[in-house]
N, C-alpha and C positions, 0 to 999 in steps of 0.2 A: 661679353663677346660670343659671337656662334663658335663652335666647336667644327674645326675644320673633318671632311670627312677622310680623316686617316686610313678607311680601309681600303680607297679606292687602289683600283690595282694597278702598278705601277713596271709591271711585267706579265710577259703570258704564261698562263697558268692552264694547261693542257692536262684534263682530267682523264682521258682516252683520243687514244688517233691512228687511224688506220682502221681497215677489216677486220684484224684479227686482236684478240685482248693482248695487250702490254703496258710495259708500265706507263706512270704518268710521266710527262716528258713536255721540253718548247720543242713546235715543231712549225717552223713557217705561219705564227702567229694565231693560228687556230685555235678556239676554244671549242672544246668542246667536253658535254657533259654525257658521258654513259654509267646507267645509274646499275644496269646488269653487273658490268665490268667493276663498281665500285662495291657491289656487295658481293662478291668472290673473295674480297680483300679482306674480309675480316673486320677488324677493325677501321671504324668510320674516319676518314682522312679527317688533319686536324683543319682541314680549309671549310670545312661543313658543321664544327662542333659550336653551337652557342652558347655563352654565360647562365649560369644558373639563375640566372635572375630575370630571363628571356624564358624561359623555360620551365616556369612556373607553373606545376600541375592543374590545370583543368579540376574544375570540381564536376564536371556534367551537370552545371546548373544551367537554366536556358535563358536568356536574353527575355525578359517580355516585349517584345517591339509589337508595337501594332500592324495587324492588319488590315491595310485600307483598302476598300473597293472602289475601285477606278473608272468603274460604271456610273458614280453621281457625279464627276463631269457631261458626261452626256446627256443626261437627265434634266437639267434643267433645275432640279430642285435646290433651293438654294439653301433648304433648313439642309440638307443632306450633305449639300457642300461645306458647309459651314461645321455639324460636325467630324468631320474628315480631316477638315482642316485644321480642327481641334486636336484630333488625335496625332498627326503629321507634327503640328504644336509643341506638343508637349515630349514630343519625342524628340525631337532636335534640339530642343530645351539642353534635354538632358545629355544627349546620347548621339541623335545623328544618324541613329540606323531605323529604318521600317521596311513591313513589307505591303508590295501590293499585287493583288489579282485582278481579276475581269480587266486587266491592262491591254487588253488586244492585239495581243505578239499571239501568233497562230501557234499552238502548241507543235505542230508540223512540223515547222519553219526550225522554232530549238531544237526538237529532234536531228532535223537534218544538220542543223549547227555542230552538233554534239558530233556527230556519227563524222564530220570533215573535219574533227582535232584529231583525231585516228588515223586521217589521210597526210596530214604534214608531218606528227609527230612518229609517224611510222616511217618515214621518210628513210631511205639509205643516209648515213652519217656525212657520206662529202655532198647531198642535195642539198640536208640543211644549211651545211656549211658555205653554200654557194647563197645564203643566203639572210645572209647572218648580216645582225644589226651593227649600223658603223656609229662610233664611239660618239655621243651627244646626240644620236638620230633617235627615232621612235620606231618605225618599221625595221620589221625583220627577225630573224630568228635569234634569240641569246640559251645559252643551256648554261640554268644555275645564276644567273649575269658573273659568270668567272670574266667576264671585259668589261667590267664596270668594278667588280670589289677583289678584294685576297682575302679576306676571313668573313667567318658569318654567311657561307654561301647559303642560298636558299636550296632544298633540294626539290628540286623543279625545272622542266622547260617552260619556254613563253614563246608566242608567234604574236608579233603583233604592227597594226598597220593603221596609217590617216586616213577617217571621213571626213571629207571635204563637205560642208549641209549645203552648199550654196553652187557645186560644181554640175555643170553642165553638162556631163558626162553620166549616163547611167550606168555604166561600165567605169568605174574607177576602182571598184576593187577588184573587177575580173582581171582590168587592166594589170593590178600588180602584181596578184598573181602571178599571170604569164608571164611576165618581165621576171619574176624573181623565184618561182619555182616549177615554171617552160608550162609548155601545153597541157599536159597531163591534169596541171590542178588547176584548169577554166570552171571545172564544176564545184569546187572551195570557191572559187573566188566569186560566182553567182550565187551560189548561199550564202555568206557573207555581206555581198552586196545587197542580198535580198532582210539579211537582219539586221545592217547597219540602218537601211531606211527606216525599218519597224523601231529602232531603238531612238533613232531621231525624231518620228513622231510622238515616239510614247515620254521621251525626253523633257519634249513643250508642255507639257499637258502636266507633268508633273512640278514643271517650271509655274505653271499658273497654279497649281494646289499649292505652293510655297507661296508665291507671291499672297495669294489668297489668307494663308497662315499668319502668314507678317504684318496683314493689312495695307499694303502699299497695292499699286493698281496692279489689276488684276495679268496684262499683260506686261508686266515692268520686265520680268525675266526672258518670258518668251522672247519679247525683242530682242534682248541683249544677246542670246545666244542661237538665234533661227541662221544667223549667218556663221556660224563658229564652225570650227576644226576638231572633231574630239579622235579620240582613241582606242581602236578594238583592239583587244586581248585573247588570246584564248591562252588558256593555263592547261599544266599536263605536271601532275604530280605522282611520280613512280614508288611503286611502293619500300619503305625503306625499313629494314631491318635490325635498325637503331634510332626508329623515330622519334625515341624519348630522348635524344643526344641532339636533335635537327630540328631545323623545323620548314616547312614549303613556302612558307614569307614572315620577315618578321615584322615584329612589333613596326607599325606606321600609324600616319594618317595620309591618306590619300592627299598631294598638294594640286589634285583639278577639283571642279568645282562641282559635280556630283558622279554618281559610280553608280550603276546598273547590273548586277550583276545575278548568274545564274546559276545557282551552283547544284552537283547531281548529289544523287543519293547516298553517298559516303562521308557527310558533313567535315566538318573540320574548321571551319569560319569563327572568330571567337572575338569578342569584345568586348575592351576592359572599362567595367562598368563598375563604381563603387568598390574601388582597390582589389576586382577582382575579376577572371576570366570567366566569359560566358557566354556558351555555346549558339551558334545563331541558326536556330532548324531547317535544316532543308525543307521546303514545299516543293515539289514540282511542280504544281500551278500558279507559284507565283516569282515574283522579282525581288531581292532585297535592293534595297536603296540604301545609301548612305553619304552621309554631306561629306565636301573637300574642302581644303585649305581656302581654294580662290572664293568659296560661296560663303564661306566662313565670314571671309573678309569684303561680302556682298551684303551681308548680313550684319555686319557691323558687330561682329563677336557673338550676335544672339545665339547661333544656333550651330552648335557643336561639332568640330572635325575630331573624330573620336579614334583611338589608338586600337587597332586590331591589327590581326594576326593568321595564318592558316596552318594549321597542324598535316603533319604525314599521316597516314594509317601503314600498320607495319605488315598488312596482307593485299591491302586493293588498291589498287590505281585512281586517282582522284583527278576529276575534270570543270573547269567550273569556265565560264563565258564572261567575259567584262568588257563594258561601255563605258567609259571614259568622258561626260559631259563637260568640252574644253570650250572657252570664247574664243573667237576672233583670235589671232597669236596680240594681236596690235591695242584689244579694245582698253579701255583702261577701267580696271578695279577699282570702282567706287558704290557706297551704299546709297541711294537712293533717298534723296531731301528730305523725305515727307519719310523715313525709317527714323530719321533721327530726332531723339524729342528735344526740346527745348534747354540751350546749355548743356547739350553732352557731349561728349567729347570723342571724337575721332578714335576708334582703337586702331586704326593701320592708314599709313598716309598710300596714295595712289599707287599703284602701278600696274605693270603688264603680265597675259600669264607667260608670255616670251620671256620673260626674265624668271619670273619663279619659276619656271619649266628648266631655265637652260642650271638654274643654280642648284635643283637638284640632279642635276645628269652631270655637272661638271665639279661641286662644291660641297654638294652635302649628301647625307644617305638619310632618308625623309627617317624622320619619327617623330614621336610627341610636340616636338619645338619647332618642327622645320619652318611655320609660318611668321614667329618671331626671328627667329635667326636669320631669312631671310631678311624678312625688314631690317636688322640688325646691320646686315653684312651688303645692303643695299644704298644705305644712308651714310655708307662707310667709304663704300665704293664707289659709290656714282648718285654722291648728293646731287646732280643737275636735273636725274629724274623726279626730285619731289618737288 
């Protein structure tokens, strides 16, 4: 049986409220997380403390993941595609994570990405709150997600919001912006909207390097996901002065179907590789990738949704950018005919990522299992969809 998620929270848990420091308190359902206010306290509240077994020292050993140049899609050359795709291979084999450069996101564009997580998460305390994510939703602001769990918080803010790939609208994320944090942040919400597009092309492109990997036709993924709905992120992790008690995300695997992510020069990204934690290096010229639950199950098991995690630093502020590669909410999770060789057997029967989406935000708290459990807790619940 899946293991129901016991931590979710079941009451408001008010970490800081108001202008001025006081205690933690419910106040009018508000969460909110101040990370200032909590290290005056001394001692780390027990809603942020992890198991020691979550918290497993770091060796500073480094991840080898490859780095793949994104310049031999363009190219033409198909020996060059071909070994990339070898390297992309034998990496999701194992692991699930790589990186890539010459990706064609204008170094500019991150810059300006980077320097608008300073513009929301500086935000006065009742702005965010006026804009704070509602329970089972994807946009908006959560601090710590104290409205989603009571223990194991992460210590972290998040801002985050739907790309629509297929919306007609060039303005959908300036659009939310202003709706959800007024005029002032039109200019977040056009850098945004200007690195959501770049993350959506460079998306496909890596959709077809996979596809390419797998040997199934070349544009098999592109399709499946030119029209989907993914999910931007921006993370803001404050510095904590018991980071070896916390940690800024735990142990998961991502349950979408690929992740994008930027992260700056303060590392802390870690992925556990052969029963052990390991460091994933920041580049500033390139992207790490890493496969999700749904591609997992695209993949027919081949290629690895792998369990990481991001540490605090207990003097610098840590900021990293995330792309969320989602399908369709509706499309249906299935491997691709000509993946499957002859008499093998199905590892995950169909479904939707609307459903693996809503069972993590309503049912479970993602880790190692989440995509069995899911299935598990699917075939339980609503044998009609298989």
């Amino acid at each position: 049986m899946f293991r129901p998620l016991m931590e979710l929270s079941s009451s408001t848990l008010v970490l800081y409220s108001g202008s001025q420091p006081q205690e933690p308190k419910e106040a009018n359902g508000d969460i909110v997380f101040e990370s200032n206010f909590l290290q005056m306290q001394g001692d780390m509240p027990k809603e942020f403390l992890w198991p020691s077994g979550d918290l497993v020292n770091t060796t500073q050993e480094e991840l080898k993941e490859p780095l793949v140049d994104l310049g031999i899609m363009k190219s033409g050359d198909e020996k060059a595609m071909a070994n990339g795709a070898e390297l992309v291979r034998n990496a999701c084999l194992k692991h699930g994570f790589f990186q890539v450069v010459n990706h064609g996101v204008d170094p500019d564009l991150i810059h300006a990405a980077y320097h608008e997580i300073d513009s929301i998460f500086k935000l006065p305390t009742n702005k965010k709150l006026s804009a704070k994510r509602k329970p089972g939703g994807v946009s908006g602001y959560s601090g710590a997600h104290a409205d989603r769990y009571s223990s194991k918080l992460p210590w972290k803010e998040t801002f985050s919001f739907l790309y629509d790939h297929q919306s007609i609208s060039k303005f959908q994320i300036v659009d939310y912006f202003k709706s959800a944090l007024g005029e002032d942040l039109q200019q977040t919400g056009r850098v945004y909207q200007k690195y959501c597009e770049a993350m959506k092309e460079l998306s496909l492109v890596i959709m077809e390097l996979l596809a390419i990997s797998l040997g199934v036709d070349r544009l098999h993924y592109r399709k499946f996901f030119q029209d989907g709905d993914s999910i931007m992120r921006c993370n803001y992790y404050p510095p904590c002065n018991s980071a070896n008690l916390t940690l800024g995300t735990g142990p998961h695997t991502d349950p979408t179907s690929l992740t994008i992510l930027h992260q700056d020069q303060v590392g802390g990204l870690e992925v556990f590789v052969d029963n052990k934690w390991l460091a994933v290096r920041p580049r500033s010229e390139a992207l790490v990738i890493n496969i999700g639950d749904t591609f997992m199950a695209l993949s027919n098991g081949r290629y690895k949704s792998c369990l990481h995690r991001a540490l605090v630093d207990t003097y610098r502020e840590r900021r990293s950018l995330v792309y969320f590669v989602c399908p369709k909410e509706d499309k249906i999770v299935r491997p691709p005919e000509n993946l499957l060789c002859r008499n093998e057997e199905r590892k995950y029967p169909d479904f939707t990522w609307s459903n693996l989406f809503e069972f993590t935000q309503k049912h479970y708290r993602a880790d190692v299992a989440t995509l069995q459990n899911f299935i598990e807790w699917q075939c339980s619940s609503k044998p009609s969809h298989f």
